[in-house]
C-alpha positions as CSV (number, residue, x, y, z in Angstrom):
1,X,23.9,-44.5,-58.1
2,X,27.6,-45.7,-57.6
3,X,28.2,-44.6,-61.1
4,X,26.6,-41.1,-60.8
5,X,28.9,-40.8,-57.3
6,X,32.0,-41.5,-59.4
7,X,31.1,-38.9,-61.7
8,X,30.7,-36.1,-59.7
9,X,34.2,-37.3,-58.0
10,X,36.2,-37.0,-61.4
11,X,34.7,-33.8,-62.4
12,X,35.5,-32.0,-59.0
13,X,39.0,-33.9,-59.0
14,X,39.3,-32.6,-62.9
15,X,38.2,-29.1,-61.4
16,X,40.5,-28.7,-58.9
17,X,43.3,-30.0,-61.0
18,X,42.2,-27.1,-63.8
19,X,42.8,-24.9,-60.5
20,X,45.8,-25.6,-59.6
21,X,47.5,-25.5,-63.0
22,X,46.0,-21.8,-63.3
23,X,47.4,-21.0,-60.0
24,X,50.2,-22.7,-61.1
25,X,50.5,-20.6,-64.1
26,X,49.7,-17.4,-62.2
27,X,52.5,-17.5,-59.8
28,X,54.9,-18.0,-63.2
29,X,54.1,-15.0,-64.4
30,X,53.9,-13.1,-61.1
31,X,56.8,-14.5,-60.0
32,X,59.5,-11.7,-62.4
33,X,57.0,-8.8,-61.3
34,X,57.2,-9.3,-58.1
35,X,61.3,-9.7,-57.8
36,X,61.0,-6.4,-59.8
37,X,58.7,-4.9,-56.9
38,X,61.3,-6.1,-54.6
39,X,64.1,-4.8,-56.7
40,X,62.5,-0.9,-56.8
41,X,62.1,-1.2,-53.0
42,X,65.3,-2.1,-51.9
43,X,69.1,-0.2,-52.6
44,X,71.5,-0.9,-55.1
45,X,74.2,-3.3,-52.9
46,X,71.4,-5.3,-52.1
47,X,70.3,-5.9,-56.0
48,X,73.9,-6.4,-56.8
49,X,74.8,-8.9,-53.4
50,X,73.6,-12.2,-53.6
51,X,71.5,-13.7,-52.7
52,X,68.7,-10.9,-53.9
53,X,66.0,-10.5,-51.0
54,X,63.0,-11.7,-51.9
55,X,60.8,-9.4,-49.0
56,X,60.3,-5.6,-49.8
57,X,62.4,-3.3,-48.5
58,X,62.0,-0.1,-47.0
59,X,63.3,2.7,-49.6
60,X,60.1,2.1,-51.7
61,X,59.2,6.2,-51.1
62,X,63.2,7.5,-52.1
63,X,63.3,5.1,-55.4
64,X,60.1,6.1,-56.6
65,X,60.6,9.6,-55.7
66,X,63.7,9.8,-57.3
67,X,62.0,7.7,-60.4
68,X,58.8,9.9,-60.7
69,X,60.7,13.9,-60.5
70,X,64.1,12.9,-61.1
71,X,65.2,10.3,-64.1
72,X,67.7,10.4,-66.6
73,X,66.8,11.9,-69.4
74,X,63.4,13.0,-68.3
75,X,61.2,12.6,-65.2
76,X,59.0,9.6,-65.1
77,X,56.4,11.3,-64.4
78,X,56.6,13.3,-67.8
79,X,57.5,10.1,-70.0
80,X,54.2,8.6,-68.1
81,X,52.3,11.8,-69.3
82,X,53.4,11.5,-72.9
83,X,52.5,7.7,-73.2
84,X,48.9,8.4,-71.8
85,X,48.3,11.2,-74.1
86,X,49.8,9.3,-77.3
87,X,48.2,6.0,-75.9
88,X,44.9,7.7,-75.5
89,X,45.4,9.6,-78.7
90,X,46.0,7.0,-80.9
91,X,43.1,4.5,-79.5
92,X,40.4,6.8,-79.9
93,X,41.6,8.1,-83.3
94,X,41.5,4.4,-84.5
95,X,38.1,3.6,-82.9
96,X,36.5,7.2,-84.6
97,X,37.7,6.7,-87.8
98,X,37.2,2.4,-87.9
99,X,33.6,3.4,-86.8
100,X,33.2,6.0,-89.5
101,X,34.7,3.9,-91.8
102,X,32.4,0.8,-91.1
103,X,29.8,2.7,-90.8
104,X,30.2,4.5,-94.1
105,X,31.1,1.2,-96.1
106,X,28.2,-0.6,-94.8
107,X,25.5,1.9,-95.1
108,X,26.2,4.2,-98.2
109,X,25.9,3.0,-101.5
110,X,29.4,4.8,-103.7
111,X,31.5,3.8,-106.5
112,X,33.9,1.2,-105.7
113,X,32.6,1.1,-102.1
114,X,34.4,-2.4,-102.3
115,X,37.2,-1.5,-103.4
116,X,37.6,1.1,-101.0
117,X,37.2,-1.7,-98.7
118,X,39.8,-4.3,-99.6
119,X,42.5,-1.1,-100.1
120,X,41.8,-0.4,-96.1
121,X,42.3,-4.3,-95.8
122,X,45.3,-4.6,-97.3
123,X,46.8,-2.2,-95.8
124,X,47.4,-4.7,-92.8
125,X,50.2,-6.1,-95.3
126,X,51.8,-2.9,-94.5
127,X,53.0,-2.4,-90.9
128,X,54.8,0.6,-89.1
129,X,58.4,-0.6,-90.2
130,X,57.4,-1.3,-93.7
131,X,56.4,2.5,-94.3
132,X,58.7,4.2,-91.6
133,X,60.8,5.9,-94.0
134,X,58.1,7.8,-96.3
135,X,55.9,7.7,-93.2
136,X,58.8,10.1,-91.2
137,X,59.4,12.0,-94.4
138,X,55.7,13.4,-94.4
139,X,55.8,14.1,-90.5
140,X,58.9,15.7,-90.8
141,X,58.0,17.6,-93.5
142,X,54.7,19.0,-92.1
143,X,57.1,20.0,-88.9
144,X,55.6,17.7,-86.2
145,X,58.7,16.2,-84.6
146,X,58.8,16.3,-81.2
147,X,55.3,16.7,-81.0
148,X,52.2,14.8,-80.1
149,X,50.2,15.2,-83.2
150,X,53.5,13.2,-84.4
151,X,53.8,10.6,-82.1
152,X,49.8,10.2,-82.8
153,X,48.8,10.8,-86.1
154,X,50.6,8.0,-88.3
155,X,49.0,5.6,-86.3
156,X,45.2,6.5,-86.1
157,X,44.3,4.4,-88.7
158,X,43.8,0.7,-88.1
159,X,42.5,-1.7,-90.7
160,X,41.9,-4.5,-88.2
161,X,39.2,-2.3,-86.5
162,X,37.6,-1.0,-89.7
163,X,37.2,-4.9,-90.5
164,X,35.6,-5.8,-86.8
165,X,33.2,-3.1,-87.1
166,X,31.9,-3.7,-90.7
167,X,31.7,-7.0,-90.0
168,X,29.2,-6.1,-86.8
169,X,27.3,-3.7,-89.0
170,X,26.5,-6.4,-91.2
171,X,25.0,-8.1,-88.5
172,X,22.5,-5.7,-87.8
173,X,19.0,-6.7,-88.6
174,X,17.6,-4.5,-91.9
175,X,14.1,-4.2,-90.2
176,X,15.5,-2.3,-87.7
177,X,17.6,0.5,-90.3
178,X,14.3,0.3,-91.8
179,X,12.2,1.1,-88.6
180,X,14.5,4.1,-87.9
181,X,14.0,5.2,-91.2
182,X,10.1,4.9,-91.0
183,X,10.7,6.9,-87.9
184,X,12.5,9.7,-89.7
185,X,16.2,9.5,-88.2
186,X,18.8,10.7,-90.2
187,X,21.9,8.6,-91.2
188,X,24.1,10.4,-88.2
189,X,20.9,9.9,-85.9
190,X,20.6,6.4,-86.6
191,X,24.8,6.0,-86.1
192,X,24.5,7.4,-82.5
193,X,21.6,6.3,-81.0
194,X,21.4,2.8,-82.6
195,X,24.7,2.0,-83.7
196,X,27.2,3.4,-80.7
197,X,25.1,2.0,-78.2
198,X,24.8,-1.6,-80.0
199,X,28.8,-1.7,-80.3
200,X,29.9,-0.4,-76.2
201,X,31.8,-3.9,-75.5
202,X,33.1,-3.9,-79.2
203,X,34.7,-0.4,-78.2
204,X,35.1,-1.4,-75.5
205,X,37.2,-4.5,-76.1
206,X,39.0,-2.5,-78.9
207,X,40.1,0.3,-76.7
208,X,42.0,-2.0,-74.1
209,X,43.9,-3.7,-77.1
210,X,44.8,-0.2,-78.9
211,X,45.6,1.4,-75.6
212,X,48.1,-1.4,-74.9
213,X,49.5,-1.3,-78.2
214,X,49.6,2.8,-78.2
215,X,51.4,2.5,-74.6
216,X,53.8,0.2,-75.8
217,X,55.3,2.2,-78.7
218,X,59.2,2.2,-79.0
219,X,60.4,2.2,-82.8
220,X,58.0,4.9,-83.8
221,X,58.9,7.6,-80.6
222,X,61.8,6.8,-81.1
223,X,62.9,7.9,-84.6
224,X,60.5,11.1,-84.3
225,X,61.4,12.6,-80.7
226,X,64.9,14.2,-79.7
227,X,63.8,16.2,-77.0
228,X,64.4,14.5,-74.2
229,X,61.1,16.2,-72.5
230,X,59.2,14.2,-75.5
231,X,60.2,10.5,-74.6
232,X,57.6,7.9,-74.2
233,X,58.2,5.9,-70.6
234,X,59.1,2.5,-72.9
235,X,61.6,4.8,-74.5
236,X,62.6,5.5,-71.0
237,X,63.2,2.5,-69.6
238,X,65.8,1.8,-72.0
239,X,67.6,4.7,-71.7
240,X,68.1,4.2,-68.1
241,X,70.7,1.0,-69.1
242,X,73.8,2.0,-69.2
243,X,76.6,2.4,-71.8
244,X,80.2,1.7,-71.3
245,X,81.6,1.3,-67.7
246,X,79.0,3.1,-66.4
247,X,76.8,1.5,-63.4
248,X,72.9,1.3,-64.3
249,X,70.7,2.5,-61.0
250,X,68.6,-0.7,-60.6
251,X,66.0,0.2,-58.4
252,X,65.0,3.1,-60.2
253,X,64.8,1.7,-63.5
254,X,62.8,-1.7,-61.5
255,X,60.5,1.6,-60.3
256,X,60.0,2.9,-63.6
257,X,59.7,-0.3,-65.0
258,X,56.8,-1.2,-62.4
259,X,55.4,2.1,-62.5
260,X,54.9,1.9,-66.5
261,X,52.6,-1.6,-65.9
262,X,50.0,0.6,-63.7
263,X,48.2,1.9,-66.9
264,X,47.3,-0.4,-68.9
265,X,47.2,-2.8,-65.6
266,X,44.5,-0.2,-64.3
267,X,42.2,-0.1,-67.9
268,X,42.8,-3.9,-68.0
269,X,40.9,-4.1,-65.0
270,X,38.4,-1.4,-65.0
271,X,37.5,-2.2,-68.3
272,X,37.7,-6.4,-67.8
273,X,34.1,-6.9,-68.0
274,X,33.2,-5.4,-71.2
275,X,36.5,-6.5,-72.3
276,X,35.9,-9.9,-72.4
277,X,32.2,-9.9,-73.8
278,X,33.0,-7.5,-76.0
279,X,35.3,-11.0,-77.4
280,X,32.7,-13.5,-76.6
281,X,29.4,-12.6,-77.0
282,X,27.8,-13.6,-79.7
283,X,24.3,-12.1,-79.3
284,X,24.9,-9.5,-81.1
């Protein structure tokens, strides 16, 4: 009985410690977002004066007023609407086409179907950088600079999610392709009303990862976009530093800097649950 007692005692000993490293761990990272809350809130002698305050101050409305319609270059409010629309852009062009893709090269029989398949694949030896030159050529050529269908288009396609999704097809049980068949559902039929549903936390956890990594462009936005009405917010953010002598405006670029986390903060979170089964669960 003394034994069993013991037992128990380590493992909620062992539990707590596991809590208090993740709390640990926690106030780490939330430690530089929160002096950068502080910092929007606050004016620029008392960024610049040590020691910084540590307590919010009370020009919270003027920075991010000033942040959100006036900027630099552009307002933040417009480099905010350009990342949504290229981050949505590109993560629901990569989940269509992956799915289509999968789908096609799981369930179609074609000439060098496999083939087809390990050229997608290998494409993942080829990142953004590695093609940036031809890859601007053809975009510039077709006239899409400073332009959406620019900022989205060369990056629709993803390998990596073409893989996930074949490799979820394949799972699929045969008696039930074969049921749906029996039952007279076409190809497209058996895609959308079989398929999509089966797959909602693969998409699911997909679209959080591809929204954060549309979101978080730089290089790309970069090289295509000279208007200044066209910048992405990351863009933003580091064209509020300043060059030379001149003085950089720290509480509006810690405002802009805070104000681009909310997004992918916000589908992080509404999105958590099917985020994480969508990695873990293996009933498929």
């Amino acid at each position: 009985m003394s034994d069993q007692r013991g037992m128990v005692q380590r493992r909620g000993l062992g539990h707590w410690f596991t809590h208090l490293g993740l709390i640990i761990g926690v106030l780490f990272i939330f430690f530089p977002i929160w002096l950068a809350f502080v910092a929007s809130t606050v004016t620029q002698p008392e960024i610049v004066r040590p020691p910084m305050p540590l307590l919010p101050g009370g020009h919270f409305i003027e920075n991010y007023s000033k942040a959100l319609f006036a900027g630099v270059n552009a307002p933040v409010a417009t480099m905010m609407l350009n990342s949504l629309i290229m981050a949505l852009g590109i993560t629901i062009g990569k989940i269509v086409i992956s799915l289509t893709s999968a789908f096609a090269i799981v369930y179609f029989r074609f000439p060098g179907r496999t083939v087809f398949f390990w050229l997608i694949f290998l494409t993942l030896m080829l990142p953004v950088e590695v093609r940036i030159v031809p890859t601007y050529e053809v975009i510039a050529n077709f006239g899409m600079l400073n332009s959406y269908s620019g900022l989205i288009f060369p990056l629709i396609a993803s390998a990596t999610a073409t893989f996930l999704f074949r490799q979820f097809f394949l799972t699929v049980p045969d008696e039930l392709t074969e049921a749906a068949r029996v039952d007279g559902a076409s190809p497209m039929q058996f895609f959308f009303h079989i398929l999509l549903p089966m797959s909602r936390t693969n998409i699911a956890a997909l679209f959080v990862i591809l929204f954060i990594y549309g979101w978080n462009q730089y290089l790309w936005p970069l090289l295509i976009t000279t208007d200044p009405s066209m910048n992405t917010i990351v863009m933003g953010i580091k064209q509020m530093f300043p060059s030379g002598d001149d003085l950089a405006d720290w509480p509006v670029i810690m405002a802009t800097s805070i104000l681009a986390m909310v997004p992918p903060v916000i589908v992080v979170i509404s999105m958590q649950k099917l985020f994480i089964r969508g990695l873990v669960d293996s009933e498929k």
